[in-house]
N, C-alpha and C positions, 0 to 999 in steps of 0.2 A: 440538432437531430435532423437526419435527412426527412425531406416531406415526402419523396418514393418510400421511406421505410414501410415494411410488409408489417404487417400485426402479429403480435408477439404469438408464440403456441402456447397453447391452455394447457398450464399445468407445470412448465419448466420455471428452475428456480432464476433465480436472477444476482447477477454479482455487478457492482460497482469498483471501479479500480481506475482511483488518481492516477494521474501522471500516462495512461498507456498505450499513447500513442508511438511510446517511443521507449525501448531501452527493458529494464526489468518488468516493466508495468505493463507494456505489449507482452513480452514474455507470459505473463502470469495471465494476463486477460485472456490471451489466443489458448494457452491451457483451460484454462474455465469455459472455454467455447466448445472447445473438445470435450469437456466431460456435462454435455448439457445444456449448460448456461446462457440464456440469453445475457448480451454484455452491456451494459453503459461503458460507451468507449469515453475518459474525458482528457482534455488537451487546455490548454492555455493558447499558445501559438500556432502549434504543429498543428494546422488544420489539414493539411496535405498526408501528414504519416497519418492521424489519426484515420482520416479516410481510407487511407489504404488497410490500415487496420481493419477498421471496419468490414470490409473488401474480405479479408482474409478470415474473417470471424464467421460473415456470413458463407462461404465457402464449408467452413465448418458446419453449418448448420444450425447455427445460432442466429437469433435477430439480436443487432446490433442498435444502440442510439445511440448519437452525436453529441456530446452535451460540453459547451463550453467555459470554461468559470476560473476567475483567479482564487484559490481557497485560500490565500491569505488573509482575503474578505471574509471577513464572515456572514454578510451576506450572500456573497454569492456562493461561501463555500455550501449553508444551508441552502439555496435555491437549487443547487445540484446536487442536493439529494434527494428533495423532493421533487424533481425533475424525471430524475432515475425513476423514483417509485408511483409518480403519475405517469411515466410512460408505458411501462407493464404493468402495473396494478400491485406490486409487491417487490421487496429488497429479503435477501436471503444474505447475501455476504459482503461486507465495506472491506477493502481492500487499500490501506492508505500507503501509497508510494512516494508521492512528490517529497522532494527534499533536496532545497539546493544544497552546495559544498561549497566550500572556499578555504583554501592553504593557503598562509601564510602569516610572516613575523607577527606574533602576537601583539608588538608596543606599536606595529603600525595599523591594527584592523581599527575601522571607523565606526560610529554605532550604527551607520545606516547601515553597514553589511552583517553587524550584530542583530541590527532589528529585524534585517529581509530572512536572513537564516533561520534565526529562531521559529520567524515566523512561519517560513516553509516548512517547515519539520514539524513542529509543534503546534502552533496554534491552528493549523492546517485542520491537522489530524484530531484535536480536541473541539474543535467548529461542527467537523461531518461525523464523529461519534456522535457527539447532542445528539445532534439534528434525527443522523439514522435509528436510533434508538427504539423509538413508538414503533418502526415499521418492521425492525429486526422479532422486537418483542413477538410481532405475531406470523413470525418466519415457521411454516410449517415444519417440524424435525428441531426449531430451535435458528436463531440469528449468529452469526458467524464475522466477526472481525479479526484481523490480521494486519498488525501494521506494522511496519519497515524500520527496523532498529540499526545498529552499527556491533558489528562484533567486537565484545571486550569494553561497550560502555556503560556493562554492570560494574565494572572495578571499580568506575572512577580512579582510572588512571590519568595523570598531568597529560596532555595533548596539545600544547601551545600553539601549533601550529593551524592547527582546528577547533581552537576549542571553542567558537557557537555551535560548530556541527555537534561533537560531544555532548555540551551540556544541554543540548536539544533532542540526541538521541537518548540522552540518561531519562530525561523529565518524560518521552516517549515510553519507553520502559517502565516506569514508575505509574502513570498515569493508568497503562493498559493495566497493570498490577490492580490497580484501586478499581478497575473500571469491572475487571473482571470479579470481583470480588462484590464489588457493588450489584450486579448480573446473575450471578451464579444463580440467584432464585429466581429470576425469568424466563431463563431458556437461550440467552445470549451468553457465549466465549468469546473470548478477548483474547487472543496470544501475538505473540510479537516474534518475528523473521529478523535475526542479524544477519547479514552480510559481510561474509569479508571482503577478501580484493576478488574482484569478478573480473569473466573475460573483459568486460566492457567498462572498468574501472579508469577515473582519470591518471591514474598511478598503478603502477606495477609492481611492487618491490618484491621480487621474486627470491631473493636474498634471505628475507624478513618469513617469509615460507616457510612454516614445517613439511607441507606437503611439496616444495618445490614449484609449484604451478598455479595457475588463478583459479578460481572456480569457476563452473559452467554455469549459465542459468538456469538449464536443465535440471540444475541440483539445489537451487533455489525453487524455483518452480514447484519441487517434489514435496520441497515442509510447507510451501503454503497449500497444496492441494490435500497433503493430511489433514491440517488444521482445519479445513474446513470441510472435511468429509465426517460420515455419519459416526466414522470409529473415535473419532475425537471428540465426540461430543460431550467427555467427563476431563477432556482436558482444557484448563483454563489460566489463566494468569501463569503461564510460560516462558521461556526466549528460546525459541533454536535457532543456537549460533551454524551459517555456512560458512564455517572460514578456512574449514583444514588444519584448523588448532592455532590460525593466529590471533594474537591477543592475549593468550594464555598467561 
């Protein structure tokens, strides 16, 4: 957290969102700045974007904190969130984004890339639900989660080529299912954002496209700002796929 940081305003709700110094997760944060939000910006590396972040949120008119944490840890993935909610006094929405990738030949992937994947995606995102939990519970209007799935890993379709990503997105999916259902009588939703190929995808397969073209983030952006808006508050254990029908 920057030590200039200005003190939060009394009364605005507050969102947390893995990964957003950079890519979909800046996307999603710099929208939640705009509708209100003060933002816990968090980063692993990028201490430079995340600051510019930062930079960008506050321009918005949001206060911004700095919070930095590898969520593989479970340690630290819990100290940032309780970090988040000691800084402004309250968590309103977890927004779990991080999630590495990696393609390639199934008979050559190692476990260490089995174990860092899984662990990015999943265990990540099963760390800071715990954690955020107690604080959501007493999220004024109700606690609000949204986590980042992959379009088409409701099939369990074969994916050899990715498949820790898959079987990390499916257990993601599954979990928010159970999470929200376990919820549903506190006041916390649970739904899950798939993704398909977006502008800023490491792949493009344009080919592969119903709709011809990648998606925008803009259009990611828009299911997670439902999800966590007042109207969705009887929607729960979800997946809205962005993909333009791929995966189908």
């Amino acid at each position: 957290m920057s030590p200039a940081a200005a003190p939060p305003a009394a009364g605005r709700p507050v969102a947390l969102v893995t990964g957003s110094a950079v890519g979909i997760g800046r996307a999603v944060l710099l929208a939640l700045a705009a509708d209100g939000y003060d933002v816990a910006v968090h980063y692993r590396s990028s201490a430079a974007e995340a600051e510019a972040v930062a930079a960008e949120a506050r321009a918005l008119g949001a206060t911004p904190a700095l919070l930095r944490a590898d969520v593989t840890v479970e340690r630290e993935a819990a100290g940032l969130v309780e970090a988040a909610h000691a800084r402004f006094g309250r968590l309103d929405v977890l927004v779990n984004n991080v999630g590495d990738y990696h393609n390639g030949p199934l008979a050559e992937l190692g476990s260490d890339v089995w174990h860092q994947i899984i662990a990015s995606n999943l265990h990540s995102t099963f760390y800071t639900c715990q954690r955020a939990l107690p604080f959501l519970r007493r999220a004024p209007g109700g606690g609000r989660i949204v986590n980042l799935g992959y379009a088409g890993a409701e099939l369990l379709k074969a994916r050899p080529n990715i498949a820790p990503y898959v079987v990390a997105k499916a257990g993601v999916i599954l979990y928010s299912k159970s999470l929200a259902l376990a919820e549903a009588g506190n006041g916390v939703t649970v739904n899950v954002v798939s993704p398909g190929v977006m502008e800023n995808s490491d792949t493009k397969p344009l080919r592969e496209l119903p709709m011809g073209r990648t998606g925008r983030l803009s259009e990611l952006v828009a299911a997670v700002r439902y999800l966590v808006s007042p109207e969705a508050a009887y929607t729960t254990g979800v997946t809205i796929e962005v993909a333009g029908g791929w995966n189908l």
